[in-house]
N, C-alpha and C positions, 0 to 999 in steps of 0.2 A: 801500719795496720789500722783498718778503719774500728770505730770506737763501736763499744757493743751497745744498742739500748735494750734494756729489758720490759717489759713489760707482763705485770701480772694478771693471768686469766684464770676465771674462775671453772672449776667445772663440775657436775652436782654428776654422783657413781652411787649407783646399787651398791648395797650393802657386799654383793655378789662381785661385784666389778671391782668394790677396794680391794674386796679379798684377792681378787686376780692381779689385782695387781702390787699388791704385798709382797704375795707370794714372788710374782716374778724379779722385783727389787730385791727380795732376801737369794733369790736362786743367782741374779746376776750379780748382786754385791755392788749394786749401786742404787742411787736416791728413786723416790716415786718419778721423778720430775723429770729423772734422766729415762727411765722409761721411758715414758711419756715422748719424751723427746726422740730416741730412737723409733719409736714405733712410729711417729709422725713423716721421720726421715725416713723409712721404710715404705710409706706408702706414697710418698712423693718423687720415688725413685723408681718406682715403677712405670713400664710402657700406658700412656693413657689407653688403649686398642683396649686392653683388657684389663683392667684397673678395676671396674666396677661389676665385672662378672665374677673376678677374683674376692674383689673384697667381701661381695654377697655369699658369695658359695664358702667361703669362710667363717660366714658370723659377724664381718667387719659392721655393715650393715643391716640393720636389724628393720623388717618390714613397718610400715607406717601402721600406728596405732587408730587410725581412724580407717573406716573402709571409703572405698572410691564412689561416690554419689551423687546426685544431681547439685548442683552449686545452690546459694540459698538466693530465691528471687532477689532480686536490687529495687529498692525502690527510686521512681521516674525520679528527677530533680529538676525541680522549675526552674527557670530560666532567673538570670540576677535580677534585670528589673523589676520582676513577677515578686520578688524575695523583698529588693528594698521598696517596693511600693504597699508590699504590706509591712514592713518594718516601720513604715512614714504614719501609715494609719494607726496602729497599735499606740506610737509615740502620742500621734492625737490625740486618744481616746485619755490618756492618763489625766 
């Protein structure tokens, strides 16, 4: 049997969302962790086709908190030797 590594992740829950999930550890009579864990398998055992209409129409996913907008200008970025040839002057100056 190949060897288990574990590794611990962090992950930050509404007050709203421990409670859900308390709750469903006390109802299944197993650890937070093992939730967790089922519920991950559960969603990874799903047909992709419809994985993300299902998740959505369920509450899986939860709408992005920023609304959809124009991107913020980018400012131009000079070119390297334009950068070190004023980095050469600057040094001068000191």
């Amino acid at each position: 049997m190949a060897k288990q590594v574990r590794e611990p992740i962090q992950v930050y829950l509404t007050d709203q969302e421990r409670a859900q999930l308390d709750r469903a550890a006390k109802r299944m009579g197993v650890s937070r962790s093992e939730v967790l864990r089922r519920g991950i398998e559960s969603i990874a055992e799903r047909p992709l086709s419809g994985l993300l209409r299902d998740i959505s129409a369920e509450g899986y996913v939860r709408p992005a908190t920023v609304p959809p907008g124009e991107p913020p200008p980018s400012c131009p970025v000079a070119p390297l030797d334009t950068l070190l040839s004023e980095l050469d002057a600057d040094r001068q100056d000191r």
